[in-house]
C-alpha positions as a Python dict, from the first residue, in 0.01 Angstrom:
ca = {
    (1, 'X'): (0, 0, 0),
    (2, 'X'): (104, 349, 90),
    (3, 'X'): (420, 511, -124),
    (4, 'X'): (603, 750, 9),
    (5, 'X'): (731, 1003, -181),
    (6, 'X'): (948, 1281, -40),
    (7, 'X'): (763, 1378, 285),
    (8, 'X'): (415, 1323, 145),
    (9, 'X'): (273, 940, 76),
    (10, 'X'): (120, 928, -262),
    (11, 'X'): (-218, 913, -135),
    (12, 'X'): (-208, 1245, -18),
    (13, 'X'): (-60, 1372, -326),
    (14, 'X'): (-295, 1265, -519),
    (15, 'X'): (-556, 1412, -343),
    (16, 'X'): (-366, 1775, -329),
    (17, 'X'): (-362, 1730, -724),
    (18, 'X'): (-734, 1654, -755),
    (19, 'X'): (-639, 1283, -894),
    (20, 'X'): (-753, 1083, -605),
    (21, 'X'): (-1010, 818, -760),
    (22, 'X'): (-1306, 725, -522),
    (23, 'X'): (-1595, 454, -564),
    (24, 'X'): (-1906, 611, -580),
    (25, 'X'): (-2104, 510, -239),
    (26, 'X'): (-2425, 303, -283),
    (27, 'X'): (-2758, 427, -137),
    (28, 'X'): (-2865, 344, 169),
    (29, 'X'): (-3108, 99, 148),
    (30, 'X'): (-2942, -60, -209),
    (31, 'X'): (-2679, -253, -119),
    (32, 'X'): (-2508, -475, -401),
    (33, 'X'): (-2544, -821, -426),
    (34, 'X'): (-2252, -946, -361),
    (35, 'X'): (-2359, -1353, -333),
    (36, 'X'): (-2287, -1526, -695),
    (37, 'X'): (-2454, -1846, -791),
    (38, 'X'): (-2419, -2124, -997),
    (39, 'X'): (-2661, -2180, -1288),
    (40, 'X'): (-2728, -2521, -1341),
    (41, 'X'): (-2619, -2571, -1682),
    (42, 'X'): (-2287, -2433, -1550),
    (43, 'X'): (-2274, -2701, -1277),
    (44, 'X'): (-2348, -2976, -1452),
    (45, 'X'): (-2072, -2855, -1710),
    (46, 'X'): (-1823, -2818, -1391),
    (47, 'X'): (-1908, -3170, -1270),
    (48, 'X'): (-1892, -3366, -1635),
    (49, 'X'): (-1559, -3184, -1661),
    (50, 'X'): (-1438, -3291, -1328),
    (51, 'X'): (-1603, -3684, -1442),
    (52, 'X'): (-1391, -3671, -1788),
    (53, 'X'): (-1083, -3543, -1611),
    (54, 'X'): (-1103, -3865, -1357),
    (55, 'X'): (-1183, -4087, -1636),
    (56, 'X'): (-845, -4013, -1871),
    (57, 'X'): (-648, -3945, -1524),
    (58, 'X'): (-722, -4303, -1367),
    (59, 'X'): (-674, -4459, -1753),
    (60, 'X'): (-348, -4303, -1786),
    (61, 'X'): (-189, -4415, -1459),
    (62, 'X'): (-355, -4769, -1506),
    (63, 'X'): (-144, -4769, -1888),
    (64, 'X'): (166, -4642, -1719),
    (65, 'X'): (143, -4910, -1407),
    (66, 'X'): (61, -5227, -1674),
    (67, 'X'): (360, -5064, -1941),
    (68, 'X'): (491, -5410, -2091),
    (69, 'X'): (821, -5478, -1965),
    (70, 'X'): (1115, -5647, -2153),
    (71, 'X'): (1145, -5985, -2176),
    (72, 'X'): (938, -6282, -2253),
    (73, 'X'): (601, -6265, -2197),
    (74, 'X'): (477, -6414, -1875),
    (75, 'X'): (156, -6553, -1814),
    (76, 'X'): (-29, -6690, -1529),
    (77, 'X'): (60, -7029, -1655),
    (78, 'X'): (408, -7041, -1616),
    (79, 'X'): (390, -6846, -1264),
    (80, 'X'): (222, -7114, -1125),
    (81, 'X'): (446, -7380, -1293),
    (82, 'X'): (685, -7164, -1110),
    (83, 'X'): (479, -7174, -771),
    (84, 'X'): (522, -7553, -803),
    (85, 'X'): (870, -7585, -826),
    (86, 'X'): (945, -7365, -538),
    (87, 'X'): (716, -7578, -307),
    (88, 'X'): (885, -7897, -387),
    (89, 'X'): (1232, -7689, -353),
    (90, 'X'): (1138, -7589, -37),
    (91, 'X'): (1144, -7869, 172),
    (92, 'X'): (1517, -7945, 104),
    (93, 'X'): (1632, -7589, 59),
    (94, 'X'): (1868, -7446, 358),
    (95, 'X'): (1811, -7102, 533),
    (96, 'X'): (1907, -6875, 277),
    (97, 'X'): (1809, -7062, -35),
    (98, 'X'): (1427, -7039, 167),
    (99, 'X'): (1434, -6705, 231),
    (100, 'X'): (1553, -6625, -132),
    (101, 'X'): (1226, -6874, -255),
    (102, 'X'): (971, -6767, 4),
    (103, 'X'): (1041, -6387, -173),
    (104, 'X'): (978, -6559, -469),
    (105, 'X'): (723, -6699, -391),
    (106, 'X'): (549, -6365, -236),
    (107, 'X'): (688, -6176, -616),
    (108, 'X'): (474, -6452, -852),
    (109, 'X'): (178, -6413, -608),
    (110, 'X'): (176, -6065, -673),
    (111, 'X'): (226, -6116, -1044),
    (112, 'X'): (8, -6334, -1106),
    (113, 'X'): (-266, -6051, -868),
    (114, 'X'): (-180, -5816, -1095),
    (115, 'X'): (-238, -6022, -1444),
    (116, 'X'): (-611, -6030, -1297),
    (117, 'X'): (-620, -5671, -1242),
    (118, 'X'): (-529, -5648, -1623),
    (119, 'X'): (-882, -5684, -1719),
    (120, 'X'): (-956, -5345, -1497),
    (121, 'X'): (-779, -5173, -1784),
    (122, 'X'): (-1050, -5283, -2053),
    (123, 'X'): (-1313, -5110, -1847),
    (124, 'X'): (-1115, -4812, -1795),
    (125, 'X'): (-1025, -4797, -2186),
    (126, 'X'): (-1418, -4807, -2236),
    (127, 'X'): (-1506, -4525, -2036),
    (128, 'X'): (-1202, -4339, -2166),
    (129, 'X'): (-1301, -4384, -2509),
    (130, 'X'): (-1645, -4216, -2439),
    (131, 'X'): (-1537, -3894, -2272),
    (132, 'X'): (-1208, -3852, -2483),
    (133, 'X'): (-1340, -3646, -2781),
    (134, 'X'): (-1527, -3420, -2515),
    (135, 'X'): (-1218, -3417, -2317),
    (136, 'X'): (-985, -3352, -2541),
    (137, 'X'): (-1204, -3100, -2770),
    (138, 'X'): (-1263, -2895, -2366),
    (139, 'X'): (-886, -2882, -2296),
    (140, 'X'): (-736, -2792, -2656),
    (141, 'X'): (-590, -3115, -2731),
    (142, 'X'): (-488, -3242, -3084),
    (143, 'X'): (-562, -3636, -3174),
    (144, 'X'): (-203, -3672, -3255),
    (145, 'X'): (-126, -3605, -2903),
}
């Protein structure tokens, strides 16, 4: 960016003052090497960080998505109990009271999906217990946190 001051830019200011700064030119012939590469050691490094950072990432959102909720416990048991009773409900219910069970209905199947899915979370706590100390020892990050 060219400054202006009075009628002369800096750049030409500087050079009447003898200040003007210039790169030295290379040599014909050597020209820099301008292409940077990768050791190996530093991509493997790059790609166990990226691995560790996936690991705690996809344990994390699993422990927010499964956070226990208030309330009684409920287990698959009694959501099928409760999958029983709306299918002999059903039959005799009018329009309203069906489409208030059917949602039901579609609510415990998707419960009782996701107390399946619960058992994801154990494998995901495994590999998050192997790359935590690394993890957390990379990014700065005190056990109490």
């Amino acid at each position: 960016m060219v400054q202006r001051t009075g009628n002369t830019t800096r750049k030409q200011a500087q050079e009447t003052l003898g200040q003007r700064q210039t790169r030295p030119k290379q040599p014909p012939g050597e020209e820099k090497n301008t292409a940077r590469t990768l050791g190996e050691e530093h991509r493997d490094a790059l790609r166990s960080g990226r691995d560790e950072t996936r690991v705690v990432r996809a344990y994390l959102e699993a422990l927010e998505q499964h956070r226990p909720r208030r309330g009684p416990k409920r287990d698959a048991e009694k959501l099928r109990a409760r999958l029983k009773r709306i299918d002999d409900e059903l039959p005799e219910a009018g329009r309203l009271a069906s489409l208030n069970l059917h949602q039901e209905r579609l609510d415990l199947e998707r419960e009782i999906a996701e107390l399946g899915r619960r058992g994801e979370i154990d494998d995901l706590e495994e590999e998050f217990v192997k790359v935590a100390a690394a993890y957390s020892t990379r990014r700065g990050i005190s056990p109490q946190a």
